[in-house]
C-alpha positions as CSV (number, residue, x, y, z in Angstrom):
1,X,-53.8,44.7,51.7
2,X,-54.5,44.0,55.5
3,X,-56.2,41.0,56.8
4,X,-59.4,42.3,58.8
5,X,-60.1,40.2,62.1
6,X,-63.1,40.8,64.3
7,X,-62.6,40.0,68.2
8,X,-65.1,37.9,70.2
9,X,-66.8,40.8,71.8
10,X,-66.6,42.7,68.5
11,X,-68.6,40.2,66.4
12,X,-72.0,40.0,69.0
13,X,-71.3,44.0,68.9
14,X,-71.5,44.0,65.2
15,X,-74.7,41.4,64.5
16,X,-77.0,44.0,67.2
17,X,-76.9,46.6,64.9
18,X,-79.8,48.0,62.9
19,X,-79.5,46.4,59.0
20,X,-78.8,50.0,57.6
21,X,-76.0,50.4,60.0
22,X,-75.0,46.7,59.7
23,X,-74.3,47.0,56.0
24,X,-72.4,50.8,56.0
25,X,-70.1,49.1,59.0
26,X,-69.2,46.0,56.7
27,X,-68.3,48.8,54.2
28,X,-66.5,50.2,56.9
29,X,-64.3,47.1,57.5
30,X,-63.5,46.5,53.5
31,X,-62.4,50.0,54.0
32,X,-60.2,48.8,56.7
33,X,-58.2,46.2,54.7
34,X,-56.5,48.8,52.4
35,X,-54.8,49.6,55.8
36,X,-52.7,52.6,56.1
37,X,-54.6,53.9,53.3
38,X,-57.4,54.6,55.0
39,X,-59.5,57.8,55.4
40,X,-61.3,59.4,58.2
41,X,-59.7,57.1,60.8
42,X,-58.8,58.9,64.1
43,X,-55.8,57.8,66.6
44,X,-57.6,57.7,70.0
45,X,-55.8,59.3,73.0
46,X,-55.3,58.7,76.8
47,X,-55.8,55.0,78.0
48,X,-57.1,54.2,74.5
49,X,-53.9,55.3,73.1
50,X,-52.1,52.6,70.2
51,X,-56.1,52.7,68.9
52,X,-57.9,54.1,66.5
53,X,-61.7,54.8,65.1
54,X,-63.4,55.3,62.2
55,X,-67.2,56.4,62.7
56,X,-70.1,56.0,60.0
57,X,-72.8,58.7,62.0
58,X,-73.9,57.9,65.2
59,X,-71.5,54.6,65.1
60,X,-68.1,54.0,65.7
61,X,-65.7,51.1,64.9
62,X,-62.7,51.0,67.5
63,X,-59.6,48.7,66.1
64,X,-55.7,48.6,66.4
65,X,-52.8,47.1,64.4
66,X,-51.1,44.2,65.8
67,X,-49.1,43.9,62.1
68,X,-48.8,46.0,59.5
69,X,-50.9,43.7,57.9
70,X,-53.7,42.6,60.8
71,X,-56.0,45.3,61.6
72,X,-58.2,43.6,64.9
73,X,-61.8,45.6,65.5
74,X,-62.4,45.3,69.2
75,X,-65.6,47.0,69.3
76,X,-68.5,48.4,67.4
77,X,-71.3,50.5,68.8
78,X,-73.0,53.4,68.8
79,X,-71.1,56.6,70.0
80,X,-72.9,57.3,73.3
81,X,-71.1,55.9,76.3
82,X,-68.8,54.3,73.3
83,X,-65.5,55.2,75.1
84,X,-66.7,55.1,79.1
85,X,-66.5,51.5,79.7
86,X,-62.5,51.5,78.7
């Protein structure tokens, strides 16, 4: 089991969403805690390489591994402009 750590920016990210996509992204990070065991996460490529997402519709959760056993979500949001500001 990984320990699941939200960043500073990541935690506003994740209280501005809609209640319906607030609850299927908190599924989304219990998910991530049975790190590397975990399905539909994509590695991410070019400057976001090292990083990887897992999306729930419109949404997208954007984390890395600093452990094998500390997953760290840097960003949540929804998937239009999601990758531009990197």
């Amino acid at each position: 089991m990984a320990v699941v750590v939200l960043t500073a920016t990541a935690r506003p990210d994740l209280d501005a969403l809609p209640m319906a996509i607030h609850v299927r992204v908190l599924h989304i990070l219990e998910r991530l805690a049975d790190w590397p065991n975990v399905s539909g996460a994509k590695a991410l490529r070019g400057s976001l390489k090292g990083r990887f997402r897992v999306r729930t519709g419109d949404y997208r959760v954007q984390f890395y591994i600093r452990r094998p056993d500390t997953v760290v979500v840097e960003k949540i949001g929804h998937r239009d402009g999601f990758y531009e500001d990197e």
